[in-house]
C-alpha positions in Angstrom: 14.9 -5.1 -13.3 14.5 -8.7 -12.8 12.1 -10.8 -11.2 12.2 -10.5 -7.6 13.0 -6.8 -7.7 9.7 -6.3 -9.6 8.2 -8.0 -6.9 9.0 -6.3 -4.1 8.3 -2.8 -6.1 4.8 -3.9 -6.2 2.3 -3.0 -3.6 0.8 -5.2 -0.7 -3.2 -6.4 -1.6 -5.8 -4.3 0.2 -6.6 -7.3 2.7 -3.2 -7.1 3.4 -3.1 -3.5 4.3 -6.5 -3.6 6.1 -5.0 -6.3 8.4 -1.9 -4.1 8.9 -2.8 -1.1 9.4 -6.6 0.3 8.1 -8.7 -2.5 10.2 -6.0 -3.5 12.7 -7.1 -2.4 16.0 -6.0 -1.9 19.9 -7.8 -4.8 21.8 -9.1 -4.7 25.4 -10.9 -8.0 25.6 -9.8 -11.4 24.3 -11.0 -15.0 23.6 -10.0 -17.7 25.1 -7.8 -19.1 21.9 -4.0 -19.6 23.1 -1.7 -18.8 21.4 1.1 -21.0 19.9 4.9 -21.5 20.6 4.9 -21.6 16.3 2.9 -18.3 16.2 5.5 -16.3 18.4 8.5 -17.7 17.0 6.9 -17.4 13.4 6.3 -13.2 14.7 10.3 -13.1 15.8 10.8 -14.9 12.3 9.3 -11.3 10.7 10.3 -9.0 13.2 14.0 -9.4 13.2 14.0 -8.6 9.5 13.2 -4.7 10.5 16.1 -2.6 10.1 17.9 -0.8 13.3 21.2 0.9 12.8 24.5 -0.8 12.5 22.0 -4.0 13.0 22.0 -3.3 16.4 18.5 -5.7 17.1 18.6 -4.4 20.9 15.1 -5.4 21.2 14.6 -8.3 23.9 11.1 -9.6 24.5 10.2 -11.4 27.3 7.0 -13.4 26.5 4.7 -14.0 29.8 1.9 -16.9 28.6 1.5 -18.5 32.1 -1.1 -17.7 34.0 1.7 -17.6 36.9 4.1 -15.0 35.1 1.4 -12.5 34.1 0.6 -12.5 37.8 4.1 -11.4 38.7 3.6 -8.3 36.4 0.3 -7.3 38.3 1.9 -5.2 41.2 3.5 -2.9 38.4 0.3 -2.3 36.5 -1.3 0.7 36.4 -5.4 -0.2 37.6 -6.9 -0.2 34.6 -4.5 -2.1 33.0 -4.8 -4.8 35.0 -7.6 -7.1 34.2 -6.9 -7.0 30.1 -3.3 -8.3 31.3 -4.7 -11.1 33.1 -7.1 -12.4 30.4 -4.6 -12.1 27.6 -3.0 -15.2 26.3 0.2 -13.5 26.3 1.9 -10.3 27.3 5.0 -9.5 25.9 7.3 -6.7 27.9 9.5 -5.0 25.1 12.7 -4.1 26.0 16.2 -3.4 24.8 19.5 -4.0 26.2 21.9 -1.7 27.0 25.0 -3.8 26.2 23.9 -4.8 22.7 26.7 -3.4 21.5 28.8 -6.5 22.6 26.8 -8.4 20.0 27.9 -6.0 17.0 31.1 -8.1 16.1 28.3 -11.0 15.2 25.6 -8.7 13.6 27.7 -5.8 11.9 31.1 -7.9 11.3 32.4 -5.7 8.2 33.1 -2.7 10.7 34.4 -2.8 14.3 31.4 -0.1 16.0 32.2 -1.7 19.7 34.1 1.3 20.6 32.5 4.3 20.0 29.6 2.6 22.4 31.8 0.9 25.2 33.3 4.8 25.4 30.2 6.5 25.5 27.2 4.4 27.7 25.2 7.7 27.1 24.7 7.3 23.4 24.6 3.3 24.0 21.5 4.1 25.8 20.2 6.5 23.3 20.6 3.8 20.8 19.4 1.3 22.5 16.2 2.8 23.1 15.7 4.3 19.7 16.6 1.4 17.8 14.5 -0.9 20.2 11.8 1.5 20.1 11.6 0.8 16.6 11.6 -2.7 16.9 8.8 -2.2 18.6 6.7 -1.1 16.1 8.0 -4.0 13.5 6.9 -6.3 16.4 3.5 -5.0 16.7 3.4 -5.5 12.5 4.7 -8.7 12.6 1.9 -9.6 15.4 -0.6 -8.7 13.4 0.9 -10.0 10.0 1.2 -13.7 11.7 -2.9 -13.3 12.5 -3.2 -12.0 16.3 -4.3 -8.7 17.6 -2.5 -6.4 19.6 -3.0 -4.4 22.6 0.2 -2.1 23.2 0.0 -0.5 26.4 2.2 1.9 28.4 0.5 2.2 32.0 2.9 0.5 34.0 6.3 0.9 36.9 8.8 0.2 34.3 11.4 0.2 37.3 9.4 -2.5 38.9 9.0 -4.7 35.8 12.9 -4.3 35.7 13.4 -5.5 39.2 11.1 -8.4 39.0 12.2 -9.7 35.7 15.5 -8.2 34.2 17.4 -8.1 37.7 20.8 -8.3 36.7 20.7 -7.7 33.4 21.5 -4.5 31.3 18.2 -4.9 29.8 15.2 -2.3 30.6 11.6 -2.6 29.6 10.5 -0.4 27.2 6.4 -1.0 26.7 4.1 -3.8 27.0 2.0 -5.2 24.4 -0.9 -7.9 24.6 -1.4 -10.2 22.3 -3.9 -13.0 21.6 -7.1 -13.3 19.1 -9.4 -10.4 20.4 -13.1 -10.2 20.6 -14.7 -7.4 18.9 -17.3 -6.5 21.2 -14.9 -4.8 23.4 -13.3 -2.3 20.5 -13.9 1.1 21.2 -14.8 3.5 18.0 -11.6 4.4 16.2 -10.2 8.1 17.1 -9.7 10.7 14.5 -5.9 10.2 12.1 -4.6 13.6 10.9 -4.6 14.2 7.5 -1.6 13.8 5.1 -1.6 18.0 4.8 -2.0 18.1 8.1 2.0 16.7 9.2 3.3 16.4 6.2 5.8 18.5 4.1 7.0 17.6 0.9 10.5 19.7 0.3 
């Protein structure tokens, strides 16, 4: 095995892991620290690397930092989504195009996969949804690996957030997520995980 192979088989530090996953948290409340142009592109940087099938990537994320752009999204908030939305530094509205199969001759260029989507806008959607889905999560990793907190949140009119900002587009929002440096004070105490035994089969 050489170097870098070894490497990657070795596993991530605790504080690594805590920051992850064990002491990561879903955030309410936030500070006033803003966020950085750097620190958004350096989370894309990490998401992308994710994998999605046939490297699909039909994620788009719209970032809304102004004060102005977070306002547009409050008609389609559900209520008690709506002041943690306004006092984050940035909320990002996941979503994944329908069309990102026209992209495939760029991202998958060893095999022609265009047609088997154009044909069938039914399992385009299906893909685009799953595979964006996933994307999802990498982006809420990456989030957290790049030092801010998240706060993922469903709790909204995804038809409206459509209108207002993907209007003619073959993108749809999927979920929201806040992001920013959050205060602890607001956390609420961490519900029960199952246990490995619990969901898990080993065959």
């Amino acid at each position: 095995m050489n170097t870098r192979a070894a490497d990657r088989a070795q596993a991530l530090a605790d504080d690594a892991m805590d920051q992850l996953f064990r002491e990561a948290r879903t955030h309410n409340i936030w500070t006033d620290r803003p966020v950085a142009d750097e620190t958004l592109r350096a989370l894309h940087a990490l998401m992308k690397m994710g994998p999605t099938s046939a490297n699909m990537s039909p994620a788009r994320i719209l970032f809304l930092r102004s004060r102005e752009a977070r306002e547009r999204l409050r008609p389609a908030l559900a209520p008690g989504n709506v002041e943690k939305t306004m006092s984050a530094p940035v909320c990002a509205i996941i979503g994944h195009d329908l069309d990102f199969w026209t992209h495939l001759p760029q991202l998958f260029p060893h095999k022609d996969m265009t047609g088997m989507f154009r044909e069938d806008p039914a399992m385009a959607e299906v893909a685009a949804f799953r595979n964006g889905s996933l994307q999802g999560g990498y982006f809420i990793l990456a989030a957290r690996a790049v030092g801010l907190d998240c706060g993922p949140m469903s709790g909204f009119d995804n038809d409206a957030v459509d209108r207002m900002f993907f209007s003619g587009t073959r993108i749809r929002s999927n979920f929201l997520c806040n992001l920013g440096y959050g205060d602890d004070t607001g956390l609420f105490p961490r519900s029960p995980r199952f246990e490995f035994d619990e969901i898990c089969t080993i065959l």
